[in-house]
BAFI-3210 file (N, C-alpha, C; in Angstrom, 3 decimals, decimal comma, padded with zeros to 6 digits):
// residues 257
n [1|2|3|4|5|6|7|8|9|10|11|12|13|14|15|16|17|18|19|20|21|22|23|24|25|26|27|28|29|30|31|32|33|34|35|36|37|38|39|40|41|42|43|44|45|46|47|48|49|50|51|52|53|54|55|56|57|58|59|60|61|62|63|64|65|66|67|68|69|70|71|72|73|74|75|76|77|78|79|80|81|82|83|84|85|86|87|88|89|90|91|92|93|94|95|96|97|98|99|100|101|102|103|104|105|106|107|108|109|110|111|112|113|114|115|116|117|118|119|120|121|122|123|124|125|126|127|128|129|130|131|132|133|134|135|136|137|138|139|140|141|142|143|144|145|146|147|148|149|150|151|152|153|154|155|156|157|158|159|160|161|162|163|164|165|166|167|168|169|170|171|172|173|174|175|176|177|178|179|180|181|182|183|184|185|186|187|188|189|190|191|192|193|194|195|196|197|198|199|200|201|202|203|204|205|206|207|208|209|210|211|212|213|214|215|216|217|218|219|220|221|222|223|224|225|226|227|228|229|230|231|232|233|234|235|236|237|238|239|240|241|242|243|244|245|246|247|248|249|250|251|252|253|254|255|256|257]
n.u [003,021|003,134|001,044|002,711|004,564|003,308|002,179|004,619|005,247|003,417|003,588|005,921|005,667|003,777|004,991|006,919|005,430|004,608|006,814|007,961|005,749|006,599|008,971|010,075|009,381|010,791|012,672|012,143|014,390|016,242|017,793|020,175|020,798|019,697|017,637|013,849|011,822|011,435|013,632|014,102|015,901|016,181|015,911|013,653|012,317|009,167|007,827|005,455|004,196|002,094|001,957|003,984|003,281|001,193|002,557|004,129|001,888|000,456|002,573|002,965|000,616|000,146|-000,722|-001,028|-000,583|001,200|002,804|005,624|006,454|005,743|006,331|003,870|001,828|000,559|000,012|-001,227|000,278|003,057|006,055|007,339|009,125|010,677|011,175|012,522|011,483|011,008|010,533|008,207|007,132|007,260|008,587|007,634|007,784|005,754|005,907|005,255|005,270|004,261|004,301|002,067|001,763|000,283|-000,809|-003,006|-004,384|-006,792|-010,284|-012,806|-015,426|-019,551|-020,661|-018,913|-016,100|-016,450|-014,922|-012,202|-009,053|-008,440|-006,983|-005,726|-004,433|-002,794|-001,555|-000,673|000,320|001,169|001,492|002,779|003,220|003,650|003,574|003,886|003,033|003,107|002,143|002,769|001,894|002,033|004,105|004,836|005,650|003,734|002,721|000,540|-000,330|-000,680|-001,637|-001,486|-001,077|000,175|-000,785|000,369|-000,771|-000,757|-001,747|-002,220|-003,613|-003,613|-005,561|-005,350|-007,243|-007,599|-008,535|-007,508|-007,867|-008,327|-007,741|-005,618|-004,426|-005,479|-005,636|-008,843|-010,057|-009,550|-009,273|-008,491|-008,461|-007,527|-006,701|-005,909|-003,858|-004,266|-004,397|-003,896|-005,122|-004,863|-005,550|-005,036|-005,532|-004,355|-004,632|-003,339|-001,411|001,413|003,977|006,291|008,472|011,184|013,687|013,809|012,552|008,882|006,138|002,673|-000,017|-002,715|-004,867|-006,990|-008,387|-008,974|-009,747|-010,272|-008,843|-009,463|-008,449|-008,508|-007,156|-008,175|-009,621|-009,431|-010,841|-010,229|-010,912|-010,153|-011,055|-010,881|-009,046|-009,938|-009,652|-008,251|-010,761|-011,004|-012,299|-013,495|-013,548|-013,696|-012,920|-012,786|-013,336|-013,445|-014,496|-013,785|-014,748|-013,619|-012,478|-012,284|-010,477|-008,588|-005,076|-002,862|-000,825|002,444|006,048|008,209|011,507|013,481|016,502]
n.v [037,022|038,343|037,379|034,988|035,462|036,415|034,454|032,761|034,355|034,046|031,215|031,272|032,530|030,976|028,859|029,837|030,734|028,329|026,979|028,208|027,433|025,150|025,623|026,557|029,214|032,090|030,323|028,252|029,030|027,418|028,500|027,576|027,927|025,807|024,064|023,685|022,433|019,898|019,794|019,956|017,289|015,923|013,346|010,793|009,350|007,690|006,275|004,280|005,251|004,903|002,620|002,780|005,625|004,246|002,721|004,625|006,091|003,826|003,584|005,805|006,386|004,117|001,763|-002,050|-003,446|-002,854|-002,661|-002,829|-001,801|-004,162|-007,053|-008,020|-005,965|-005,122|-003,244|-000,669|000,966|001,162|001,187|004,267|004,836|007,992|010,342|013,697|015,308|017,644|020,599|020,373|018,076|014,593|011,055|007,697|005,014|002,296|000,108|-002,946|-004,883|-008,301|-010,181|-012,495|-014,401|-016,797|-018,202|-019,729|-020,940|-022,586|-023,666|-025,856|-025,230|-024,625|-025,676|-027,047|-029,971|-032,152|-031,190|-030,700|-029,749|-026,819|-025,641|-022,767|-022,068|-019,702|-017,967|-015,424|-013,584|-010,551|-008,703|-006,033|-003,567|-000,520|002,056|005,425|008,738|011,864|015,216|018,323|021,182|024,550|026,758|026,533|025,570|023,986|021,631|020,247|017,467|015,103|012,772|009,608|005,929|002,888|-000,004|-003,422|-006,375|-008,873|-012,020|-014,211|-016,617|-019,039|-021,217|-023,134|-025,542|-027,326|-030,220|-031,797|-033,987|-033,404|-035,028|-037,316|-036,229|-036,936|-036,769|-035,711|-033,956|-031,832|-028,917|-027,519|-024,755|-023,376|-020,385|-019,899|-018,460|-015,052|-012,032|-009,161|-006,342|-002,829|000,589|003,384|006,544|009,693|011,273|013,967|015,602|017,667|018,622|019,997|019,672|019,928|020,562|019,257|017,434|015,437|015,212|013,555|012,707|010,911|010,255|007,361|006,251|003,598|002,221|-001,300|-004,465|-007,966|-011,382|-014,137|-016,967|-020,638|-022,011|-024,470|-026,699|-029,070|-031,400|-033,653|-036,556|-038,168|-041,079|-041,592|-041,374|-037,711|-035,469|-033,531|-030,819|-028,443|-025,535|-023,345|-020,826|-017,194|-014,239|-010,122|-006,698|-003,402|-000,573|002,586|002,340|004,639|006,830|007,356|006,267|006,099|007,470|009,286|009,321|011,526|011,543|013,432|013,781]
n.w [-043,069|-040,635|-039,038|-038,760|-037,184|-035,447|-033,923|-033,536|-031,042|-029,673|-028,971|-027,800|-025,303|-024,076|-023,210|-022,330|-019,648|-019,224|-018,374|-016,112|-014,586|-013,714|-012,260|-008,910|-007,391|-005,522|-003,626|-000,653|001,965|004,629|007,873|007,739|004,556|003,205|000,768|001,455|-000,415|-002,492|-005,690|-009,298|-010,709|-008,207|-006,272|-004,466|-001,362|000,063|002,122|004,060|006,592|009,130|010,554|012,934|013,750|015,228|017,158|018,416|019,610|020,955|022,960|024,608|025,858|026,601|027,020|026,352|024,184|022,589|019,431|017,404|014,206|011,774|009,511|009,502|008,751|006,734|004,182|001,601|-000,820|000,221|-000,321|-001,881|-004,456|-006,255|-008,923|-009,654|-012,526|-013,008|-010,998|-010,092|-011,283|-011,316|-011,635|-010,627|-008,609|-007,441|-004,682|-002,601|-000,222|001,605|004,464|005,896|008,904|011,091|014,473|016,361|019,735|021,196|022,959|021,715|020,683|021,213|017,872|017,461|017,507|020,478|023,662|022,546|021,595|019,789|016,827|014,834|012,197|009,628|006,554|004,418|001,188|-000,050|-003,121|-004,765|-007,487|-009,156|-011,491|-012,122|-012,419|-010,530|-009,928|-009,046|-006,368|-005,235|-003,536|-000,667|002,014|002,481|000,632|-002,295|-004,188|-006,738|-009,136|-010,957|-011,188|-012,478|-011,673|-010,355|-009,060|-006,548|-004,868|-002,345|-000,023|002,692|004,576|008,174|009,640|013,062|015,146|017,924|020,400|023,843|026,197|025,172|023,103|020,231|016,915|015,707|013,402|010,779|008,874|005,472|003,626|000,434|-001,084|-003,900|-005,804|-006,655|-008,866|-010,192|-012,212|-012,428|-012,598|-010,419|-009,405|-007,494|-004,741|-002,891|-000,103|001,060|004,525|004,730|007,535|008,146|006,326|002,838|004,058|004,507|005,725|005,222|004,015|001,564|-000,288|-002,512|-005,450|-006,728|-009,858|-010,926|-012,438|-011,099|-010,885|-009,721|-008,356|-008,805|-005,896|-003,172|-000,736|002,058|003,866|006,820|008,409|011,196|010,724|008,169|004,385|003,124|001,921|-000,667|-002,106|-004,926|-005,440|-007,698|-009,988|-009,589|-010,995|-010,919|-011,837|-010,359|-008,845|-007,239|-003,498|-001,998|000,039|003,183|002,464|003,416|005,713|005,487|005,265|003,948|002,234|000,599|-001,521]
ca.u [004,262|002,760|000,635|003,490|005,334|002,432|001,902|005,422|005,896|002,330|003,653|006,952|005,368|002,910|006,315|007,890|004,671|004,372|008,138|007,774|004,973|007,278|009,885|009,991|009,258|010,706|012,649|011,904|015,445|016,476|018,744|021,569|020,547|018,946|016,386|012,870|011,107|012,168|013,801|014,605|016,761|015,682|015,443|012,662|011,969|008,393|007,025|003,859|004,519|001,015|002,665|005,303|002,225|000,577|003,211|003,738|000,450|000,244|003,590|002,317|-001,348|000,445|-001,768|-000,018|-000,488|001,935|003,342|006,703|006,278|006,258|005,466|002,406|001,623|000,205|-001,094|-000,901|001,875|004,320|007,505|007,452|010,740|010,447|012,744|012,009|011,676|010,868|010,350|006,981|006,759|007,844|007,898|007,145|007,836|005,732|006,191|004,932|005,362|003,859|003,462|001,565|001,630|-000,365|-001,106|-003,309|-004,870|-008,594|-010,779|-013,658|-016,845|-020,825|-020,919|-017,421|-016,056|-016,352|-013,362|-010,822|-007,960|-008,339|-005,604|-005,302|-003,128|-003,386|-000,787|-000,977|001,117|000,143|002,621|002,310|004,611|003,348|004,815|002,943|003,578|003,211|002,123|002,650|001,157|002,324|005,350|004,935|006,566|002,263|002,407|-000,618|000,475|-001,921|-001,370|-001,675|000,039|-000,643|-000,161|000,444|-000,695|-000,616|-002,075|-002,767|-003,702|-004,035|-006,087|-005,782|-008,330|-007,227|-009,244|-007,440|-008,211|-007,986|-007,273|-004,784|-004,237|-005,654|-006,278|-009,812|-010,247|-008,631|-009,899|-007,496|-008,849|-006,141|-007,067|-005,613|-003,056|-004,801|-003,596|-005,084|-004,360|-005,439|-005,121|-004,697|-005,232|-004,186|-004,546|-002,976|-000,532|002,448|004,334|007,942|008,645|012,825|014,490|013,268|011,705|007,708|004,794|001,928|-001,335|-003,054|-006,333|-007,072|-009,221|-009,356|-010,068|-009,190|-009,889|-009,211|-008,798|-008,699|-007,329|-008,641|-009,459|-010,040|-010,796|-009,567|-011,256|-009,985|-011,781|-010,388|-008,149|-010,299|-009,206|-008,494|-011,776|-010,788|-013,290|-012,813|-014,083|-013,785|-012,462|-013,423|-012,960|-014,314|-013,968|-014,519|-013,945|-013,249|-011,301|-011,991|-010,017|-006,973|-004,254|-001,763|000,420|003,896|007,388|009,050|013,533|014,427|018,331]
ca.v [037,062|039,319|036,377|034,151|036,150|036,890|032,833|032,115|035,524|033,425|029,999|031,225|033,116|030,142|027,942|030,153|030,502|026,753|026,706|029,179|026,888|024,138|026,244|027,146|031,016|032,520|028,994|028,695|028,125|027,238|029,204|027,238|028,205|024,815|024,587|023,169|022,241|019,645|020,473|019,058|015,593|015,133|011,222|010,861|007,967|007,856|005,217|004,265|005,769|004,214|001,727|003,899|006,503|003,525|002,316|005,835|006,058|003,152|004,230|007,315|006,288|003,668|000,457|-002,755|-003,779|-002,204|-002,944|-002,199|-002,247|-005,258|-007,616|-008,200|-004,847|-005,473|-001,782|-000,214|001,867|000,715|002,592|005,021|005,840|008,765|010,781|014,606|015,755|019,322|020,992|020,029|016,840|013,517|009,967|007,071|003,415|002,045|-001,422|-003,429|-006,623|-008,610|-011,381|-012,766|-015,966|-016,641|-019,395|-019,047|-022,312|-022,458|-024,869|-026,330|-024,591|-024,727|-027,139|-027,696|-031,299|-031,399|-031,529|-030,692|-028,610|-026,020|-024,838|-022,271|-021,434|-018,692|-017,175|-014,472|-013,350|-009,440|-007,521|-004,873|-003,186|000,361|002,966|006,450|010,409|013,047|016,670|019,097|022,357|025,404|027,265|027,086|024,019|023,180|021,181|019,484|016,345|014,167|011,626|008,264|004,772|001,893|-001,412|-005,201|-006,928|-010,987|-012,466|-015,330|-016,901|-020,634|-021,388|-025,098|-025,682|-028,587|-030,446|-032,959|-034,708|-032,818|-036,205|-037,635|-035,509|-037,853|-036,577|-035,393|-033,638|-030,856|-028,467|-026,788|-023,566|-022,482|-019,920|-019,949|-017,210|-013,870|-011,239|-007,969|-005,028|-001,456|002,201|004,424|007,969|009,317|012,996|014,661|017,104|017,194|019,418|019,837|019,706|020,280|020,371|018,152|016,217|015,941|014,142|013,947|011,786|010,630|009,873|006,987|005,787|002,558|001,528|-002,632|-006,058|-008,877|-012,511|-015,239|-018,572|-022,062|-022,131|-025,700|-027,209|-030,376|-032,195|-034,976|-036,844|-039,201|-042,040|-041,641|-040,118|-036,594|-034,670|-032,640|-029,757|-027,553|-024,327|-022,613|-019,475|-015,994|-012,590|-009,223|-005,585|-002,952|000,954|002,735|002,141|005,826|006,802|007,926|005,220|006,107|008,378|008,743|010,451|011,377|012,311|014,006|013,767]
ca.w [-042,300|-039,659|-038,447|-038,815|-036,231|-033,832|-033,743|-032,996|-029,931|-028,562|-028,216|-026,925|-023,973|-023,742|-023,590|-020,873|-018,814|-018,562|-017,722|-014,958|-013,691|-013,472|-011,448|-007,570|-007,036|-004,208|-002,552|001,190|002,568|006,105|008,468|006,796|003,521|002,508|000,252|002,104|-001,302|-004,078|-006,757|-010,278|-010,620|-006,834|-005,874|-003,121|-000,990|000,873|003,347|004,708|009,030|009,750|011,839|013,659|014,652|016,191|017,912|019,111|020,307|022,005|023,754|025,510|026,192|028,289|026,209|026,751|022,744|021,685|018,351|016,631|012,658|011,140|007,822|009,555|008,789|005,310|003,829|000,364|-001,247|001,662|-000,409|-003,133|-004,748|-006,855|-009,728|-010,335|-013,562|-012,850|-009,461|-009,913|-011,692|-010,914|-011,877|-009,087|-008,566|-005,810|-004,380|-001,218|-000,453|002,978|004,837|007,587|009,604|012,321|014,725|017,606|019,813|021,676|023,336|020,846|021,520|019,973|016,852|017,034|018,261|022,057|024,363|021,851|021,414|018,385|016,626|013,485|011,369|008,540|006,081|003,747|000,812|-000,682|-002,948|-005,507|-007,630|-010,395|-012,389|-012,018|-012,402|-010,128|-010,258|-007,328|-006,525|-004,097|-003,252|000,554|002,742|002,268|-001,087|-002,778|-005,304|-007,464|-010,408|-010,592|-011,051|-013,027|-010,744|-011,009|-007,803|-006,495|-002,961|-001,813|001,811|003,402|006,565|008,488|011,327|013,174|016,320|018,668|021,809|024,815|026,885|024,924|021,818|019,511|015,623|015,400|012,116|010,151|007,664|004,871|002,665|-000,510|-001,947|-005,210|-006,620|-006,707|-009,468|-010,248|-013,012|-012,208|-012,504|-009,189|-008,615|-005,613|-004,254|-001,013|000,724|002,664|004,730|004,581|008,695|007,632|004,263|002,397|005,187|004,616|006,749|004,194|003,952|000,550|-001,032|-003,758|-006,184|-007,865|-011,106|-011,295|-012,704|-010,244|-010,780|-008,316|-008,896|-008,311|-004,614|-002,901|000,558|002,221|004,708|006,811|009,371|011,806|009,678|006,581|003,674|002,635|000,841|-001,333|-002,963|-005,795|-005,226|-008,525|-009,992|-009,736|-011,292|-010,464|-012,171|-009,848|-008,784|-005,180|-002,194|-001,579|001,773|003,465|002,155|004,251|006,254|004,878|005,556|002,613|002,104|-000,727|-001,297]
c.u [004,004|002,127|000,851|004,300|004,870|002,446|003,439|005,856|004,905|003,000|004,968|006,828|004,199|003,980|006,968|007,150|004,623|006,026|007,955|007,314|005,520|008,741|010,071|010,196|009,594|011,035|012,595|013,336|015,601|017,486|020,310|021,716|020,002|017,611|015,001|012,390|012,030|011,889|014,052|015,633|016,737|015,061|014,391|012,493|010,655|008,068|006,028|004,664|003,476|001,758|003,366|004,462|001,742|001,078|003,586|002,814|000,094|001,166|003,277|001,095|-000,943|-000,431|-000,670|-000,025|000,382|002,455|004,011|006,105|006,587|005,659|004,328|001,355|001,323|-000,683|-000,450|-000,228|003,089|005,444|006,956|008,624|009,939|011,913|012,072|012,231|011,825|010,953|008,913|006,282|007,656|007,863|008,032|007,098|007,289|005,355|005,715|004,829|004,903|003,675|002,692|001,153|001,377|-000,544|-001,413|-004,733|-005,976|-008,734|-012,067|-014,509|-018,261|-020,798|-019,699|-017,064|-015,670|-014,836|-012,393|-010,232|-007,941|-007,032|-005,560|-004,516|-002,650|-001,874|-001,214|000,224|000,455|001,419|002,030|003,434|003,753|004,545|003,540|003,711|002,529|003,403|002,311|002,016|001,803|003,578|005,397|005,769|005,076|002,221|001,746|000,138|-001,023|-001,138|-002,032|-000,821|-000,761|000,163|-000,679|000,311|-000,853|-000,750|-002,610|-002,991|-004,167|-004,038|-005,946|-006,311|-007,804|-007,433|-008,628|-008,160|-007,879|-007,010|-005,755|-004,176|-004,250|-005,861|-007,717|-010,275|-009,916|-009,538|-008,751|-008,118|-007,320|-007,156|-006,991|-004,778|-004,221|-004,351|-004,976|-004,283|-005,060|-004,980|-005,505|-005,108|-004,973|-004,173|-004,144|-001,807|000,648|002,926|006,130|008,077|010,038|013,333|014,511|013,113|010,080|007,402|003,742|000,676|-001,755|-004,421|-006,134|-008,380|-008,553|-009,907|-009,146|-009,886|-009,196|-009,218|-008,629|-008,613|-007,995|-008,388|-010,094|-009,946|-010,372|-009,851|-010,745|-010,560|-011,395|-009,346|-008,815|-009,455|-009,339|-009,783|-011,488|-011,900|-012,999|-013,896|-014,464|-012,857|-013,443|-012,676|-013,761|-013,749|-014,184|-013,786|-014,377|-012,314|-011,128|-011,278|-008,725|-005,608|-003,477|-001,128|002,063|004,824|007,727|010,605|013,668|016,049|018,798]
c.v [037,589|038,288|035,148|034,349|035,915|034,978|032,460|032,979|034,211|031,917|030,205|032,087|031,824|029,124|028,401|030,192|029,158|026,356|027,109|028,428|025,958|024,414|026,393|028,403|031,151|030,855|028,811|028,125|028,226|028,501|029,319|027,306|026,865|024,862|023,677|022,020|020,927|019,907|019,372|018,405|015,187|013,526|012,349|009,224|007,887|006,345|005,302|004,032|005,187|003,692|002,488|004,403|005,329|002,971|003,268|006,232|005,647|003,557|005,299|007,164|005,220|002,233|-000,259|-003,850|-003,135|-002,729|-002,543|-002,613|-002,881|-005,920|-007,665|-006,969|-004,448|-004,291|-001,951|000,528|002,141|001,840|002,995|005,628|007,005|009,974|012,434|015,237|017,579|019,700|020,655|018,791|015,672|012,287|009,010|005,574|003,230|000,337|-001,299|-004,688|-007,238|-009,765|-011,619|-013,853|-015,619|-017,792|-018,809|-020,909|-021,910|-023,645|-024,281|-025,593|-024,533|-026,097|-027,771|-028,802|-030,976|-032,094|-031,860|-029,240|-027,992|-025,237|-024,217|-022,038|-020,774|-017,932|-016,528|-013,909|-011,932|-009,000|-006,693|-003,813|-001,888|001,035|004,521|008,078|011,156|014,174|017,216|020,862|023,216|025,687|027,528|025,809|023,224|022,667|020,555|018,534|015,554|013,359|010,423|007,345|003,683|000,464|-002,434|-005,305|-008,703|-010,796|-013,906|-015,672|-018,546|-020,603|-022,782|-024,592|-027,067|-028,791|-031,902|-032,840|-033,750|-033,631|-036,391|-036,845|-036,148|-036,793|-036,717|-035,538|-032,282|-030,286|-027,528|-025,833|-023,345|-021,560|-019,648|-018,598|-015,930|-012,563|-009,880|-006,689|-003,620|000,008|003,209|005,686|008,425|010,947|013,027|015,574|016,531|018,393|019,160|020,712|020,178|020,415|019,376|016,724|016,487|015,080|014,230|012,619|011,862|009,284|008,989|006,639|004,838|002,014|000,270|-003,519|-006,826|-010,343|-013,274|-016,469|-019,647|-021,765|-024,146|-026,041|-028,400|-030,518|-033,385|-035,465|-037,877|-039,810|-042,083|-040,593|-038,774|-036,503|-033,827|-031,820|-028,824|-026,257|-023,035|-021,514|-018,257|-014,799|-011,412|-007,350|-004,316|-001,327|001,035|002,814|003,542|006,138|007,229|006,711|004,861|007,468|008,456|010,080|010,398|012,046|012,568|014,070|013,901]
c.w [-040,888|-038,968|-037,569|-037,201|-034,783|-033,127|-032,815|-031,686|-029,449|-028,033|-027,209|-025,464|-023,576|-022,967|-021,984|-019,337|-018,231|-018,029|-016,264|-013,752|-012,787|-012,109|-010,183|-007,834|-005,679|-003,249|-001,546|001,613|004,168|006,552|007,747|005,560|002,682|002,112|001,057|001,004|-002,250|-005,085|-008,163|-009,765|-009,123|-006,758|-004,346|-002,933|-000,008|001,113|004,254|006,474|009,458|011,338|012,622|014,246|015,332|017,364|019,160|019,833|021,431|023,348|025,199|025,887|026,923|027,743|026,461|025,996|022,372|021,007|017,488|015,035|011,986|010,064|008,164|008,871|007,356|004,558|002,431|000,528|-000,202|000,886|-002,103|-003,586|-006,316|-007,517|-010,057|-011,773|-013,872|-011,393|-009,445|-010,506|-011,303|-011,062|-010,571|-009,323|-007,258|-005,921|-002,983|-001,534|001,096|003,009|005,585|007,934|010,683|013,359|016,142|018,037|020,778|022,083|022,573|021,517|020,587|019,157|016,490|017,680|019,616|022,504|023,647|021,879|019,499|018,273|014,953|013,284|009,811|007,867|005,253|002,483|-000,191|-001,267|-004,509|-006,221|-008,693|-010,293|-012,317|-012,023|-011,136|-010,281|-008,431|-007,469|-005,116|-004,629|-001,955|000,919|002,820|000,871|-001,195|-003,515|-005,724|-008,395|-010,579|-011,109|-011,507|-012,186|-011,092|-009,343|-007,825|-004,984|-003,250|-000,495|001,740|004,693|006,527|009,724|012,115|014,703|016,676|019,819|022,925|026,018|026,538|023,304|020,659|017,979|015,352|014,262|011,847|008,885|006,974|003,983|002,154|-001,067|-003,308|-005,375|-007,331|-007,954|-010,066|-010,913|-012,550|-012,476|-010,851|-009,044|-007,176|-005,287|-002,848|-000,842|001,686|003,365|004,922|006,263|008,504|006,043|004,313|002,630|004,888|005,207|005,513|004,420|002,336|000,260|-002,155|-004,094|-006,520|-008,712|-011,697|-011,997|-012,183|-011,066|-009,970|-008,551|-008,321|-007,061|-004,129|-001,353|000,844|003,549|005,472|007,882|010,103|011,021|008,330|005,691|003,463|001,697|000,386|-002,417|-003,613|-005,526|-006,226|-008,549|-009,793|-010,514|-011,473|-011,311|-011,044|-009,375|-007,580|-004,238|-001,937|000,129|002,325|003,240|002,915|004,734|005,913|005,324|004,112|002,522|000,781|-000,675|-003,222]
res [x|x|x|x|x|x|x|x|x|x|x|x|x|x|x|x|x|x|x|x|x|x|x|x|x|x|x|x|x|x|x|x|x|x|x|x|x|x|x|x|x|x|x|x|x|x|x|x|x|x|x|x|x|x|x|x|x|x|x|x|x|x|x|x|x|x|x|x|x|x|x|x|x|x|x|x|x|x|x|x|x|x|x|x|x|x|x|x|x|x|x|x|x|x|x|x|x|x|x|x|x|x|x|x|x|x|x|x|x|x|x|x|x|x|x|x|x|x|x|x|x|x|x|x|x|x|x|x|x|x|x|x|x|x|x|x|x|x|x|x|x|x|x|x|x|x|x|x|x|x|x|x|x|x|x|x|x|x|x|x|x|x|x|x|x|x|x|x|x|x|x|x|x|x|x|x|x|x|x|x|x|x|x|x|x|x|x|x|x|x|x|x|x|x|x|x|x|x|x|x|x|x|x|x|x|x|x|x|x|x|x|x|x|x|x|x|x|x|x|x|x|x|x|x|x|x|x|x|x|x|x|x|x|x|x|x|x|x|x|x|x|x|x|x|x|x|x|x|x|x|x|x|x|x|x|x|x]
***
């Protein structure tokens, strides 16, 4: 009975310790008494700022690229919505989705047909959707976070090359690359920090790993040459397993509400 006892005092201080952990100590509040930190049943919404700082950048350094943030702008974990479970745990939906169309024209040059007008034209389709938990660490407005996220991704891209006449803009010859429908399963980790700049405003950066397996559908080319027919070439499939992508992912704001 005596055993019985001691067993059940240990798990219930084991029980309250790991509560505790889960808790905010000491909440940092503002002037106005708002809390800095999130807390349990807190929604969060974070977004990849990349773009924004660059644009910023360019802004003030006076560069005369400058570039507002747009689909072109094709990164990982673009938005993360997030649900707290504790003050220190959290679950995480992250999605991105992108496009990018391009078209940019040249004069022929080297082994390419002479005295013609080149013209590409390249799209892109990347998106990405997991499901992942979050841990956090601290009690300052400096918080650490880790977890990871299990994601479903899909891309694809199509290039055309295409060489007329300079003279009269006659039909040269054209080259088409598909790549085939892209899809890819993986697991995530992701480590990093933020700082809570206002109540529950943070800036934050983040580290991943990948652990994926890729596939790669049917890709094919398409040739055409003057008035002859289309060539069409099959290119095969591929698929690849592979770990990595160590690196800074992204820069992100994050709103708690």
């Amino acid at each position: 009975m005596k055993k019985l006892l001691l067993s059940v005092i240990a798990l219930y201080t084991f029980s309250l310790v790991n509560a505790q952990d889960e808790i905010l100590v000491n909440p940092i509040l503002s002037k106005k008494g708002e809390n800095y930190l999130p807390e349990m049943d807190d929604w969060a919404i974070s977004f990849n700022a990349d773009g924004i700082f660059e644009y910023i950048g360019n802004a003030f350094n006076g560069t005369l690229d400058n570039r507002a943030p747009g689909v072109d702008y094709i990164r990982s974990n673009t938005f993360v919505g997030k649900k707290f479970i504790s003050d220190k745990k959290a679950y995480r939906v992250v999605a991105n989705l992108g496009f990018n169309n391009n078209s940019r024209t040249s004069i022929s040059s080297g082994l390419e047909p002479a005295n013609a007008n080149k013209e590409v034209k390249t799209n892109a389709f990347d998106a990405a959707l997991g499901l992942g938990k979050e841990w956090r660490k601290g009690n300052t407005r400096l918080q650490g976070f880790y977890g990871a996220d299990v994601l479903l991704t899909a891309n694809s891209s199509n290039s055309e090359t295409t060489f007329n006449a300079i003279s009269d803009g006659e039909f040269i010859q054209s080259t088409e690359n598909k790549s085939g429908l892209g899809l890819g399963l993986g697991i995530q980790g992701f480590l990093g920090a933020e700082y809570f700049i206002f109540p529950k405003f943070a800036i934050g950066a983040q580290y991943t790993y990948r652990v994926g397996f890729d596939i790669q559908g049917n890709s094919e080319t398409t040739t055409t040459v003057g008035t002859a027919d289309p060539v069409t070439s099959d290119n095969g499939k591929s698929s690849s397993f592979g770990l990595g992508n160590v690196g800074i992912a992204s820069i992100n704001l994050t709103l708690h509400f």
